[in-house]
C-alpha positions in Angstrom: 141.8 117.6 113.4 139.8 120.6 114.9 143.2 122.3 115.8 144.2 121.9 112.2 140.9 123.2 110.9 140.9 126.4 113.3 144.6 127.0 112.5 144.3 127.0 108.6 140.8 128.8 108.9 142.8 132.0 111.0 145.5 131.3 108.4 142.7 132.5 105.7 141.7 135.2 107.7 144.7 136.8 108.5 145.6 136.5 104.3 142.6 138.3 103.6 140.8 141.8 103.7 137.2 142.6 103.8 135.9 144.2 100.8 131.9 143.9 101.0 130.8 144.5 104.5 127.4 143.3 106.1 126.0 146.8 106.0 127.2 146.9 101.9 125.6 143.5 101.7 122.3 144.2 103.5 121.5 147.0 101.1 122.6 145.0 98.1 120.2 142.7 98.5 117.3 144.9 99.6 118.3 147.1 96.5 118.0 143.3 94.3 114.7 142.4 96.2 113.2 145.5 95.3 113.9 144.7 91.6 112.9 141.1 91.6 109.4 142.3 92.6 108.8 144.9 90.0 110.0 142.2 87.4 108.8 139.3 89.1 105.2 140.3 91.1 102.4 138.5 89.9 104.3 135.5 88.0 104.1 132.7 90.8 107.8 132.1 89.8 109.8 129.0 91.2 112.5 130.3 93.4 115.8 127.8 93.3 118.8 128.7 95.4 122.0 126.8 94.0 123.8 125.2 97.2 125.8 125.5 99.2 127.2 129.7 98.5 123.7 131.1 97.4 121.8 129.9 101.3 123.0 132.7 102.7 122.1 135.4 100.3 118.6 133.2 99.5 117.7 133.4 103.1 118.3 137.0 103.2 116.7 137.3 100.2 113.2 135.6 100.3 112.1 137.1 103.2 112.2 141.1 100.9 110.2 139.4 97.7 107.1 140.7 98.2 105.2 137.9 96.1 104.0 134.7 96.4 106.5 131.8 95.2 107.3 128.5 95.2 110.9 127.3 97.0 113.3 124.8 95.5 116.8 124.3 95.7 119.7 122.5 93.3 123.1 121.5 93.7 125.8 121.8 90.8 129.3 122.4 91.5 132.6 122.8 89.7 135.0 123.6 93.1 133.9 120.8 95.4 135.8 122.7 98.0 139.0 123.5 95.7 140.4 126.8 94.8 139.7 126.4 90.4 136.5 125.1 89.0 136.5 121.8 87.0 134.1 120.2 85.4 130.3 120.3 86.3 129.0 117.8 88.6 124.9 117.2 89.5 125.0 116.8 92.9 121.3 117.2 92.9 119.3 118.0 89.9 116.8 121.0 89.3 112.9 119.7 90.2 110.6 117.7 88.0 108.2 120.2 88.4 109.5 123.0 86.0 107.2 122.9 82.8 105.5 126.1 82.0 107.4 127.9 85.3 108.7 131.1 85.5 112.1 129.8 87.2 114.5 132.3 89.2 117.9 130.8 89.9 119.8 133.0 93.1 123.4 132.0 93.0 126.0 133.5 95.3 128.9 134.6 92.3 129.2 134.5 88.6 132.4 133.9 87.7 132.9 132.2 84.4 129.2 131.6 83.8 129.2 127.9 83.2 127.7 127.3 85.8 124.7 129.6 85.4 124.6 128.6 81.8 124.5 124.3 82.3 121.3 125.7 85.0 119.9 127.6 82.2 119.8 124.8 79.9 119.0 122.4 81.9 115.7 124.6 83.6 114.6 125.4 79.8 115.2 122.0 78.7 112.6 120.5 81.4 110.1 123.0 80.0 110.1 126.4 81.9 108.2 129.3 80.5 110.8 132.1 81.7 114.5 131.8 83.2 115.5 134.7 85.3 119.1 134.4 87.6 120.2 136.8 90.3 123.6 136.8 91.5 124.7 138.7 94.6 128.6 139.1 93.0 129.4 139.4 89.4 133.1 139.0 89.2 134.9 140.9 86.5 137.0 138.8 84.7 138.0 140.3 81.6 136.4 138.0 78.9 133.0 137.7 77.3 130.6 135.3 79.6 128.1 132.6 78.0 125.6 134.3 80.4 124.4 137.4 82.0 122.7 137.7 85.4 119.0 139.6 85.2 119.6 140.9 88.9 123.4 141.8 89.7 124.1 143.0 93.4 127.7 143.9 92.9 130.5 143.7 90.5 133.9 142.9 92.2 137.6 142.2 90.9 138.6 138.6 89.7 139.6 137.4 93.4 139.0 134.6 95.9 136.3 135.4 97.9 134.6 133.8 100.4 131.9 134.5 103.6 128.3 135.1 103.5 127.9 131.5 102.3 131.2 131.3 100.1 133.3 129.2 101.3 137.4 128.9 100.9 138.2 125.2 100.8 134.8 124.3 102.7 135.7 126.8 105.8 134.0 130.7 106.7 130.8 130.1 105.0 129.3 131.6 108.4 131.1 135.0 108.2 128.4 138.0 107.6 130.7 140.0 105.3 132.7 139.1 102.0 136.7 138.6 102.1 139.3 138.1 99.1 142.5 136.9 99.4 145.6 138.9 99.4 146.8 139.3 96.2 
C-alpha cells in the first residue's frame, strides 16, 4: 500500500507546478494578520479554523494576531478527499458557545462559497454578534459567489491546488508551498 501511495503522490508532483511559494505565502499571511488586528483588536473574537486545509494557514496565522482570542475548530466538507465538491457534510459542528461572539472563520480556499456560506448560517443562527472569514486563496471562478471573504490573501486561477494543508485526494497536505495541476 505505501509503495502505491508514494508512487501516485510523485505522480501528482511531477503533474504539477508551483504557483505560490513559501516565501509568497509567509507574507500573505503576515500581510492578512496585520489586517485582522486593525479590524479585529479589542473584540475578544472566537477564532475557528475549518479542518483539515485551513491548520496549516491557522497555525501560521495565530501566532501574528496581536489580540487576545478564543480557539475553536469545525469540520464541514464537500470533497472528502475527491477531486469535485458534493454535498455538505458536518463532520463536526461549530461550538455551543457562540451567542453574542464576534466569530472569525480561517479557511484555506474559497472556491464556490458554499461552504463558507452553510458556516455563515450556521455561526449566526447559534447567536453570534459578528461573522468575519479570512481565506488564504480566493479562487477566481468566473460566477457570482453567495459569499465574500473579509480578509483575502490571494486570488488564484480556477485550478486544483493543493499543499500548505490542501490536500489532492488526501496526499501533500505537508508541502510548505501551493501546487495546481497541469492544465
Amino acid at each position: 500500500m505505501a509503495v502505491f501511495v508514494d508512487k501516485e503522490a510523485n505522480q501528482f508532483l511531477i503533474h504539477a507546478e508551483l504557483i505560490a511559494s513559501a516565501h509568497m505565502l509567509s507574507e500573505t499571511v503576515e500581510r492578512m494578520a496585520k489586517n485582522i488586528t486593525t479590524v479585529l483588536a479589542g473584540q475578544y473574537p472566537l477564532v475557528l479554523c475549518v479542518m483539515s486545509g485551513a491548520v496549516v494557514f491557522s497555525g501560521q496565522l495565530l501566532p501574528l494576531l496581536h489580540f487576545p482570542l478564543d480557539f475553536d475548530y469545525l469540520h464541514p466538507t464537500r470533497y472528502n478527499h475527491m477531486l469535485q465538491g458534493g454535498v455538505i457534510e458536518w463532520k463536526v459542528l461549530p461550538p455551543a458557545h457562540l451567542k453574542g461572539r464576534v466569530v472569525l472563520v480561517l479557511d484555506d480556499v474559497l472556491d464556490e462559497g458554499f461552504t463558507l456560506a452553510a458556516i455563515r448560517q450556521r455561526i449566526m443562527e447559534e447567536g453570534a454578534k459578528a461573522f468575519y472569514s479570512a481565506v488564504l486563496v480566493d479562487k477566481v471562478i468566473g460566477k457570482t459567489k453567495p459569499i465574500s471573504a473579509d480578509f483575502i490573501g490571494m486570488s488564484l486561477p480556477d485550478r486544483y491546488i493543493f499543499g500548505y494543508g490542501m490536500d489532492i485526494k488526501g496526499l501533500w497536505r505537508n508541502l510548505p508551498a501551493i501546487f495546481a495541476l497541469k492544465e
